[in-house]
C-alpha positions as CSV (number, residue, x, y, z in Angstrom):
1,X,0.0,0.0,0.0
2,X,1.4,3.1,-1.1
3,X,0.8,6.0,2.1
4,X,2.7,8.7,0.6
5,X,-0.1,11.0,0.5
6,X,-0.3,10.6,4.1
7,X,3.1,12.0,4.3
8,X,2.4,14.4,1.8
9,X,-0.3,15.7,3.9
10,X,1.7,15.5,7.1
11,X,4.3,17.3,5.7
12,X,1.9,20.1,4.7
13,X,0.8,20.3,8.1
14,X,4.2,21.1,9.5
15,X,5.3,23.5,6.7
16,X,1.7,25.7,7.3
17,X,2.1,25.0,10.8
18,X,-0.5,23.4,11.8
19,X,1.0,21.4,14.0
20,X,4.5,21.7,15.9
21,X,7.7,20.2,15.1
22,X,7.2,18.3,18.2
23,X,4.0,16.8,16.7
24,X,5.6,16.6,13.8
25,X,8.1,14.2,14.5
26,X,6.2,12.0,16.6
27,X,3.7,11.6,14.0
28,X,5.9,11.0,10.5
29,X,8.1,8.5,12.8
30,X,4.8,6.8,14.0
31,X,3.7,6.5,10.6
32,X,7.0,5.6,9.2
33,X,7.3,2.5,11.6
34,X,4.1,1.0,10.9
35,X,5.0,1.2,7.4
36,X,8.1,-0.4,7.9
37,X,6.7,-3.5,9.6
38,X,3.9,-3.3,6.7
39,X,6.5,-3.4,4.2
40,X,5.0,0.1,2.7
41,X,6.3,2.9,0.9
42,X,9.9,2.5,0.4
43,X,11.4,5.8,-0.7
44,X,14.8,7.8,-0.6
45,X,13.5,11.2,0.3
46,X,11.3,9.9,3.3
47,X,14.5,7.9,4.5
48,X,16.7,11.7,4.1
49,X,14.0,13.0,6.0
50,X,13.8,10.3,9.2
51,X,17.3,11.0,9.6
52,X,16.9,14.7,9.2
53,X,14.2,14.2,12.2
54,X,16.2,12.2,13.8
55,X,19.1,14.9,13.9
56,X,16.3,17.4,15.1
57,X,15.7,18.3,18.8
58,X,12.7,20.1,19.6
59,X,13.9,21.4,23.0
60,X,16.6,24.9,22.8
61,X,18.1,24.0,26.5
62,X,19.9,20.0,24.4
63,X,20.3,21.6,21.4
64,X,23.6,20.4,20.2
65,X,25.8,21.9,17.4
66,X,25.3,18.9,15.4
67,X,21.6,18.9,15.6
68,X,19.5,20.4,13.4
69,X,16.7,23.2,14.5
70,X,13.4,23.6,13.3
71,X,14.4,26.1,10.6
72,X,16.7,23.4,8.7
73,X,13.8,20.7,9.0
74,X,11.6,22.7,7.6
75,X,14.0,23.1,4.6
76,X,14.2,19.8,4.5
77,X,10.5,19.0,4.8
78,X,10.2,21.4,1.8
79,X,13.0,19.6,-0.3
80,X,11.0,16.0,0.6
81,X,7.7,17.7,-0.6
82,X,9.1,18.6,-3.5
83,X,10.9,15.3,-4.5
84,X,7.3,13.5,-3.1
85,X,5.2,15.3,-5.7
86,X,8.0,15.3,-8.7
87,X,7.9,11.5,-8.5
88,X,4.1,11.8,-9.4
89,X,2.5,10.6,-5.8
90,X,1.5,13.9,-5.0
């Protein structure tokens, strides 16, 4: 089953912010889990972005130079988007 409009959508979310980065990333890696054990929706720009979450932290006080802030995930939310609806899913 092919859920890339759900991350399309989710995405979309984020980027109009209408929900959090916090919410954000608890939701894409929620989604992104139960498609790996479903063996869903393979792709190379939702991997990028799981580890470009995963290199995000949400809270200013742990911030660490090597993390990325909310700024640079949305970039990187924008590039996925855009690499999503080029490949025709969107």
């Amino acid at each position: 089953m092919d859920t890339t409009n759900i991350y399309i959508n989710l995405i979309d979310d984020f980027l109009h912010y209408r929900i959090t980065a916090s919410e954000f990333e608890m939701s894409f890696i929620r989604q992104r889990r139960q498609d790996l054990n479903d063996k869903n929706n393979y792709n190379n720009a939702l991997e990028e972005l799981f580890f470009d979450i995963d290199a995000f932290c949400s809270d200013p006080e742990l911030i660490e130079e090597e993390d990325l802030t909310e700024e640079e995930l949305r970039r990187s939310c924008m590039r996925t988007l855009s690499d999503l609806k080029s490949d025709g899913k969107g």
